[in-house]
N, C-alpha and C positions, 0 to 999 in steps of 0.2 A: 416437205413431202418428197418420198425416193423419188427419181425420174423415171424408174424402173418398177415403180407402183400401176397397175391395170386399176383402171377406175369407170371405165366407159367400155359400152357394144363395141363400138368402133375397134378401140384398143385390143379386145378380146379377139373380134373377127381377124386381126394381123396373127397376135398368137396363133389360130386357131384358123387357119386357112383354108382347110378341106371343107369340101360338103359332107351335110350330113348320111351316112349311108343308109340305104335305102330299106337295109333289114331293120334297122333302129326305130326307122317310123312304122314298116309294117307288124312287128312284134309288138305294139303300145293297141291294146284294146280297153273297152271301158265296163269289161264284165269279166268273171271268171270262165273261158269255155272247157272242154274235157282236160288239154293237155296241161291249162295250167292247174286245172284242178286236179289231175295226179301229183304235180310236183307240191302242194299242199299238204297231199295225204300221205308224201313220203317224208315231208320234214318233219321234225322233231325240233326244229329251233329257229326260233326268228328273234330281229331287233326291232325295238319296236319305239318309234317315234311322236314327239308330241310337244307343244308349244303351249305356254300359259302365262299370263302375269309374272310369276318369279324364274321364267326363261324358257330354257328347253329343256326337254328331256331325252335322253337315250336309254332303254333299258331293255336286258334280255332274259325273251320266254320260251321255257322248253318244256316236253312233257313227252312220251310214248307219239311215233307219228301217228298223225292222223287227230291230233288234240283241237286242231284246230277244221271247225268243220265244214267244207262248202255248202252252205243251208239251201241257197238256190245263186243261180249265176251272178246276182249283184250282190249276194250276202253273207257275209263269214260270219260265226261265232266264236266266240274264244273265252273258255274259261279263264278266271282271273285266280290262278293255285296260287298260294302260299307264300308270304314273299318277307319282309323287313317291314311290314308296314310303313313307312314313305308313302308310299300310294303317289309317289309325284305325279304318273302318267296319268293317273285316272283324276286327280285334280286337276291337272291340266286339260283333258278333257268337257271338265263341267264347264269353262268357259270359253272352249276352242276345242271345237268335235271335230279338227281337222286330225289325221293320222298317217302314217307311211308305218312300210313294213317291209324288212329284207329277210326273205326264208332262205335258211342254208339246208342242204342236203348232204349228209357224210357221203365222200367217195364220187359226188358228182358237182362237174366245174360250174356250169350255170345258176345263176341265183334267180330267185323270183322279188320282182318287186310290185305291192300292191298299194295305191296310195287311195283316201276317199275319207268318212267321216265317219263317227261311231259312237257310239248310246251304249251307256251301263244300265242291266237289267237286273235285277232281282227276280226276278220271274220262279216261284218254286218248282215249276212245270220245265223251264228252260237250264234254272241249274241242276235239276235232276240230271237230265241229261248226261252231265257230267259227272256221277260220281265217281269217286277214284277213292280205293281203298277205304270205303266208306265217308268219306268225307266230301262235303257239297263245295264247288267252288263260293265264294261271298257274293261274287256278281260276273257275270256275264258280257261281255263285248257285243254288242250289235254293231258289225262296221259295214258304212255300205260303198262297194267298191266303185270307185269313179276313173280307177284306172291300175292297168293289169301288164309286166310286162317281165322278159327275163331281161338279166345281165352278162353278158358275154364272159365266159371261163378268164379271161387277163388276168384279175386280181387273184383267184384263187388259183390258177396255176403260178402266176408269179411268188407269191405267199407258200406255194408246196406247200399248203394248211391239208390235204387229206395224208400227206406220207406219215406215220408212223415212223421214220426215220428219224425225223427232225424233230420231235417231241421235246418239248424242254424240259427238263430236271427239276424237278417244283423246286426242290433242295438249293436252289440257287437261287434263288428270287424269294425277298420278301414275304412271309406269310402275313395271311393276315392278322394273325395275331400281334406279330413285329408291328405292321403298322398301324394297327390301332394304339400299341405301348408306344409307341414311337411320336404320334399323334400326341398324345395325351399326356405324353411327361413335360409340354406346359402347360400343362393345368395343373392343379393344386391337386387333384387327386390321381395317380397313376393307374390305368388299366395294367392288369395282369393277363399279358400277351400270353406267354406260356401256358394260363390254365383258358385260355379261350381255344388256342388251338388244339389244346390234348381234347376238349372236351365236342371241338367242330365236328368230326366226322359223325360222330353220337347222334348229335343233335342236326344235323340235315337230313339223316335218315327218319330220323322220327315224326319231321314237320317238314317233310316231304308234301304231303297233302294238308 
């Protein structure tokens, strides 16, 4: 084992010597109130976490802000649109209703984090709700929030992720196409990267919803 391997409290509290500051504790509530629930109705994109039998998941959901709904102070809804069917998160749900969620806001530094437990609904009354371009979400999130808080602008100013400046050149990196061909030329049958990516733009527009 490195000597320089943190394994223990102890070890961490040397790293980590300051106290905890005091806005850190007071910004952690165990319900949504007004102000986090603006910063809800302006994202448009969270990450969305989840633990089950075959590991963890991370995966991200986006939709018009305001997709995701403050139902009442302990309770979000969140359609579940259109996705690669995986369904990892929502498997991992039916045996582990724990959750966490990081909402980004374009153009503003603070994140919201909301962590607590959550139930898939079929409800036709509740997916109504959501229509979007005629089409009903499959099922519905019921999560109920146990705990509510932002994150300090650091990472996202650090990151310059809202400048338009720094935008990367998709052209440079990877398509997905490449690396599904890339993936798959050891296997016995090769993907055809070239006709997946001429044909991607098409098809997220169409199965959008």
């Amino acid at each position: 084992m490195t000597p320089h391997r943190i394994t223990s409290l102890d070890q961490l509290a040397v790293v980590y010597p300051n106290p905890v500051a005091p806005a850190s504790v007071i910004k952690e509530i165990d319900h949504v109130d007004a102000n986090y629930g603006a910063l809800i109705a302006a994202s448009p994109f969270f990450v969305l976490a989840t633990n089950g039998p075959e590991g963890l998941d991370c995966s991200p959901r986006g939709d018009q802000p305001g997709f995701v709904t403050v139902s009442d102070a302990k309770t979000l809804l969140i359609p579940d649109r259109r996705g690669n069917n995986r369904i990892d998160s929502l498997k991992n749900l039916l045996s582990d209703n724990r959750i966490g969620m990081l909402f980004l806001i374009p153009g503003y530094g603070e994140t919201l984090r909301v962590n607590g437990t959550a139930v898939l609904s079929t409800d036709p009354g509740l997916c109504a709700r959501f229509e979007m371009a005629g089409k009903l979400p499959a099922c519905v999130m019921v999560v109920t929030v146990e705990a509510a808080y932002f994150q300090c602008s650091r990472a996202v100013v650090r990151a310059d992720l809202w400048n338009p400046a720094v935008q990367v050149d998709k052209r440079s990196l990877p398509s997905a196409g490449t690396i599904l061909r890339d993936i798959s030329a050891r296997a016995t049958e090769a993907f055809d990267g070239d006709a997946y990516d001429k044909a991607l733009p098409e098809r997220v527009k169409a199965t959008l919803y």
